[in-house]
N, C-alpha and C positions, 0 to 999 in steps of 0.2 A: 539470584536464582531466576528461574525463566519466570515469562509474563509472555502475555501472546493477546492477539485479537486476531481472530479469521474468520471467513464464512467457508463453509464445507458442508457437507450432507451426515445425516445422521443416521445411524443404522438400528433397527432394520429400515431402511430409505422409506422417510417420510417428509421429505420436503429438502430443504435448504435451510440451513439454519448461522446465525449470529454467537460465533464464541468471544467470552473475554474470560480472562482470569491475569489477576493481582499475581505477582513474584513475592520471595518470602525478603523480610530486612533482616539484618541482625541488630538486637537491639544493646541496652546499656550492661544487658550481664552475658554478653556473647552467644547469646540464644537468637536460631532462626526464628523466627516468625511470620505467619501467614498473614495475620490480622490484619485490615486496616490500613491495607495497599491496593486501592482500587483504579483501577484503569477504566477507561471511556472511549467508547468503539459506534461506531455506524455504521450500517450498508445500503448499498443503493440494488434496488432490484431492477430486472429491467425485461420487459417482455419478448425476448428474443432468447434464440437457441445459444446456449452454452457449447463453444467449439471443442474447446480443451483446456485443462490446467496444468499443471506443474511447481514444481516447490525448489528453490535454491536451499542449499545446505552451506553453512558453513565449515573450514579443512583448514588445515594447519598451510600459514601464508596466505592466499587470494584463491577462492573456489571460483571456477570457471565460470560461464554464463551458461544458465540449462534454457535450451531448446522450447518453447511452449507449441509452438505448432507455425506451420508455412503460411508465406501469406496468401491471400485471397485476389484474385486475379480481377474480380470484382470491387476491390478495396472497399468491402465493408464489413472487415472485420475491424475491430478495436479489442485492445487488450488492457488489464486494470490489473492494477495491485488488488488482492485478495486478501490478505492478513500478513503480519510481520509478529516473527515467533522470536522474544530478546532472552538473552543469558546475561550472566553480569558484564558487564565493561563494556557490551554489546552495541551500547548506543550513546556513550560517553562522550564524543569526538563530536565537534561540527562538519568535521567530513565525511560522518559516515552516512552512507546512502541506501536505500533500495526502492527498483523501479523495475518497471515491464519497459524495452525499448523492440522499433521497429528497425529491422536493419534490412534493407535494399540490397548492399554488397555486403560482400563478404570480407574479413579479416582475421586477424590472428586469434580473437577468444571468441570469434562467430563465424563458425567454418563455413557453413550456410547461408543463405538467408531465409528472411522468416521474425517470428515473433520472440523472445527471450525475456528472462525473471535474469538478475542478476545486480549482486550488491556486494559491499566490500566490508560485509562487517566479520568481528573476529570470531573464534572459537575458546570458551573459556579457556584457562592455562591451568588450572586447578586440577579439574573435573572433567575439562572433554567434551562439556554440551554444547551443541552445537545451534549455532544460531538459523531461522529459515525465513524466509522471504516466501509468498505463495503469488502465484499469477494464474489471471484467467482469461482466456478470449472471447468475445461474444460476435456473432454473426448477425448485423442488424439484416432487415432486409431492404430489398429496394425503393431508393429515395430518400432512404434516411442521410440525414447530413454530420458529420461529424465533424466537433473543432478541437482544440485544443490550447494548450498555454501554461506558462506559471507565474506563479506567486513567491513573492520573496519580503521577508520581514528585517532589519534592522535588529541588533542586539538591544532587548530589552525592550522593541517594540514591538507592535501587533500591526498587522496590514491585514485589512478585511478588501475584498475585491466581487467583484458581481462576474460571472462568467459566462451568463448566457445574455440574450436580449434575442429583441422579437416575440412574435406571435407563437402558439402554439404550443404541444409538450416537449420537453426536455428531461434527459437522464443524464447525470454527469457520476462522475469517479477521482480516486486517485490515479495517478498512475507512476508517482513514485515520490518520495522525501527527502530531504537529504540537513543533516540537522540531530543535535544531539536530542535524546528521549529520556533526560534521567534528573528532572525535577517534578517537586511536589505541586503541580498545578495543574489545574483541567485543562485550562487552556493552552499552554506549553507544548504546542502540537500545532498540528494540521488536520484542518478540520470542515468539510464540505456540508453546506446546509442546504437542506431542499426549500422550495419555496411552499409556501402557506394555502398557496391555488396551484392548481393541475397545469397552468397555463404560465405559473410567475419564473422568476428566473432565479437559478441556484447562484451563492456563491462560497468562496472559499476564505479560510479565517488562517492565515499563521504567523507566529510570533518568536521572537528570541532568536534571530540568525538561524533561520531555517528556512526551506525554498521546499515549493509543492510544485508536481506536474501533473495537471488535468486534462481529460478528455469529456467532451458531450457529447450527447445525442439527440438530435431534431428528427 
């Protein structure tokens, strides 16, 4: 049953806010159950204008890539994974993926170019729910520096990795996963840690044959 972690606004609009919520198991007398299936979520804020989001849906076979917004002629926009909303089976696979990607040219499932949310996870077969992927863009402004990179772990292993260096503040993100999400471990993910000082450097944590894609901001 779904489980989700996102950030989105809350109404009546009072900020931004941080969702998690557990999916239900079926347990040893065939009964769903909500209890006792908790998930582990963090967000990175960052003081800059919100351009735009958008949400991938999952459809029966491969749902396209959705649109989040054009790029910036200025190239200082950056766009980040937002939250991933999972259904059963949803994220059982090592191949399954979801990511915000920048596309320059255009092709066949990015008519445009511009910024895009798009991932290849399924739709239950059951029931019909449907799995989402959320993306967001942010406008730094000028001079801000932005990098990038991934991270990739070994089955069974953990790779912890430091992603910024230098002087000064740093905000980093996801910006996509790709790696099954369906064991009972905290750590069993990808996971971006801020640093302890305003000034120290973030890194990122994943494990179990799974690869993360980050973005920062100097």
């Amino acid at each position: 049953m779904e489980s989700m972690a996102w950030v989105g606004a809350k109404y009546p609009l009072t900020g931004t806010w941080l969702y998690a919520h557990g999916g239900a198991y079926t347990d040893q007398h065939n009964q769903r159950v909500w209890d006792n299936n908790p998930v582990n979520a963090k967000a990175t804020c960052f003081p800059s204008n919100v351009r735009d989001d958008a949400t991938w849906k999952s459809d029966s076979g491969v749902a396209a890539p959705v649109k989040i917004t054009d790029l910036d002629p200025n190239n200082l926009r950056q766009c980040y994974l937002s939250g991933i909303w999972g259904i059963t089976g949803a994220w059982s696979s090592s191949s399954n993926f979801a990511r915000v990607v920048k596309k320059t040219s255009t092709d066949a499932t990015h008519p445009t170019t511009g910024w895009y949310v798009e991932a290849n996870l399924p739709t239950d077969p059951y029931d019909g729910s449907h799995a989402r992927v959320f993306g967001t863009c942010v406008d730094f402004p000028q001079g801000t520096v932005c990098t990038s990179g991934s991270v990739s772990a070994a089955a069974s292993a953990t790779n912890t990795v430091t992603i910024t260096s230098g002087t000064g503040i740093k905000g980093c993100a996801l910006t996509g996963i790709t790696g099954a999400l369906n064991q009972n471990d905290w750590n069993d993910g990808a996971l971006i840690a801020a640093p302890s000082t305003a000034s120290g450097d973030w890194s990122l944590s994943v494990k179990n044959n799974k690869t993360a894609t980050w973005a920062c901001a100097k």
